[in-house]
C-alpha positions in Angstrom: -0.6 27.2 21.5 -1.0 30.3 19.9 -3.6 30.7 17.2 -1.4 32.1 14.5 0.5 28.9 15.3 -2.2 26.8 14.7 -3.1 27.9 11.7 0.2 27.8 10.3 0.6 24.4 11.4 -2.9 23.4 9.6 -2.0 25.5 6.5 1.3 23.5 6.4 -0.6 20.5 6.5 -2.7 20.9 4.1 -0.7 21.8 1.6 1.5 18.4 2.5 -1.5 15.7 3.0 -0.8 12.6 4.6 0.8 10.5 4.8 4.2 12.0 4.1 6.6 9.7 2.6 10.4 10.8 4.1 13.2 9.7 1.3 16.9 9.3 2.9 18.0 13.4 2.4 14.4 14.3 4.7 15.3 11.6 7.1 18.9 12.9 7.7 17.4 16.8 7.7 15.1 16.0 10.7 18.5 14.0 12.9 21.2 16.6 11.3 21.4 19.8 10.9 21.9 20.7 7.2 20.7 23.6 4.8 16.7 23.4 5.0 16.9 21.2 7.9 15.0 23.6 10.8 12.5 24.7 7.8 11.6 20.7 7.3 11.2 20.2 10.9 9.2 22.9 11.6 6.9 21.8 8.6 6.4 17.9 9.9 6.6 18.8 14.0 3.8 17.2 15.4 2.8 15.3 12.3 1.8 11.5 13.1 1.6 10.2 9.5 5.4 10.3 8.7 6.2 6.9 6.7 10.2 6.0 6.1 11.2 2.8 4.8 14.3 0.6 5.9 16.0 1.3 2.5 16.2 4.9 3.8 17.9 3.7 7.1 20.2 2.3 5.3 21.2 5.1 2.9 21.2 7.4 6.0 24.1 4.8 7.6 25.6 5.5 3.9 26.0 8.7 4.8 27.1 9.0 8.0 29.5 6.6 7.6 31.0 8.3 4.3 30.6 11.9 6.4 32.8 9.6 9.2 35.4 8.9 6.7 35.6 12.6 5.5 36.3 13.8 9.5 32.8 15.6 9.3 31.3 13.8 11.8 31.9 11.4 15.2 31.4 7.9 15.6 29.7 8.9 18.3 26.9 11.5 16.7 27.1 8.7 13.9 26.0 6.2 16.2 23.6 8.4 18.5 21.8 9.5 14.9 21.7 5.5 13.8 20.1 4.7 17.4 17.9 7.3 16.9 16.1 6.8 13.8 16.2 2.8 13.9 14.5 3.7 17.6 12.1 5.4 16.2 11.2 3.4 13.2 11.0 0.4 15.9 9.0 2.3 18.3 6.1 3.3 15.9 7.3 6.9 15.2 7.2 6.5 11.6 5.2 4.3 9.8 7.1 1.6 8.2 7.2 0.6 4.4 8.7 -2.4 3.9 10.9 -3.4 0.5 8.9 -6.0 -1.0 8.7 -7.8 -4.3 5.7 -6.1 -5.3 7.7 -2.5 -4.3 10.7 -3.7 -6.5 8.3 -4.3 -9.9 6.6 -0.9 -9.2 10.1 0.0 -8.8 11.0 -1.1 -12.2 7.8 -0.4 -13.9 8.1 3.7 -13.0 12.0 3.2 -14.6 10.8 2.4 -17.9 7.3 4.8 -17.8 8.9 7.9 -16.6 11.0 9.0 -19.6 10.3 12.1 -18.8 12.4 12.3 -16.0 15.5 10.1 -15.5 15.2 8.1 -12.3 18.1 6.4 -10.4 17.1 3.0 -8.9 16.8 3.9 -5.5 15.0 7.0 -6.0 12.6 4.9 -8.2 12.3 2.3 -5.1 11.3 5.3 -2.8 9.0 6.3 -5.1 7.4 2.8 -5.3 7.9 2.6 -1.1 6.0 5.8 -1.4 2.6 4.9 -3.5 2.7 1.5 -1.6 2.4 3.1 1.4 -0.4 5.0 -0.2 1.4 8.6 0.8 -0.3 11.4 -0.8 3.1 13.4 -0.6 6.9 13.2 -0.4 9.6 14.8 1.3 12.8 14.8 -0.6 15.2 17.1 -1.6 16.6 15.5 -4.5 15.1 16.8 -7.8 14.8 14.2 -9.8 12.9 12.1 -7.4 10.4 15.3 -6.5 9.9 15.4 -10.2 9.2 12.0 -10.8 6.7 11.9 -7.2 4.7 15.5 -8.9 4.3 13.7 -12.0 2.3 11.1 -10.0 0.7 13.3 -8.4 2.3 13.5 -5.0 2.4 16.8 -3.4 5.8 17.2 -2.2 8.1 19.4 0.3 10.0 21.3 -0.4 7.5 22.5 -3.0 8.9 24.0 -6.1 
């Protein structure tokens, strides 16, 4: 590997420490391509310390399966993409978060002490997934959720 590379690669690191928490719109970025998709894969490629939670599984299915309805997509990439991440969330690809009680009263807890910026539930469940898996920064591009994960001190990508 080239050197520049390298050093890219380390700079890109460091400004993302790990672990990296992946909400649901990183997930689908690094199976589909999308706007800011090759720039987030190039970021995390190579990275070990990648932490997803079955809650963004889910919302991922959500999404193909509404991008299904809307003729976007096949059943087929729906199902290949599916495979894909549940594979490697099995396999030990990603580290896995799991929905807990605990994650639900963090959860709830963030709703009512971040007034400063309006969570939905889910996004304040990833956000709990996120600090319970002890991730020093988050991938999502919803800006709400980057908000609220900055205001706790999260570094997060993309970085704005």
């Amino acid at each position: 590997m080239p050197a520049r590379l390298r050093e890219q690669r380390a700079g890109s690191r460091a400004a993302l420490p790990g672990p990296l928490y992946c909400d649901t719109s990183a997930l689908l970025k690094l199976y589909l391509p999308e706007p800011g998709s090759d720039a987030f894969n190039r970021a995390v490629e190579g990275r070990d310390d990648l932490v997803v939670s079955d809650l963004a599984v889910t919302e991922v299915v959500s999404a193909l399966s509404r991008r299904l309805r809307q003729d976007a997509l096949t059943r087929e990439i729906a199902d290949r993409v599916r495979h894909a991440i549940v594979g490697s969330l099995d396999g030990g690809v990603y580290g896995r978060v799991e929905l807990t009680r605990g994650v639900h009263r963090r959860a709830e807890h963030l709703l009512l002490s971040l007034t400063e910026t309006p969570l939905r539930a889910a996004d304040a469940l990833h956000l709990a997934l996120a600090t319970s898996a002890r991730a020093a920064s988050l991938a999502s591009f919803g800006t709400r959720l980057a908000a609220a994960a900055r205001a706790l001190g999260l570094a997060t990508y993309p970085a704005v």
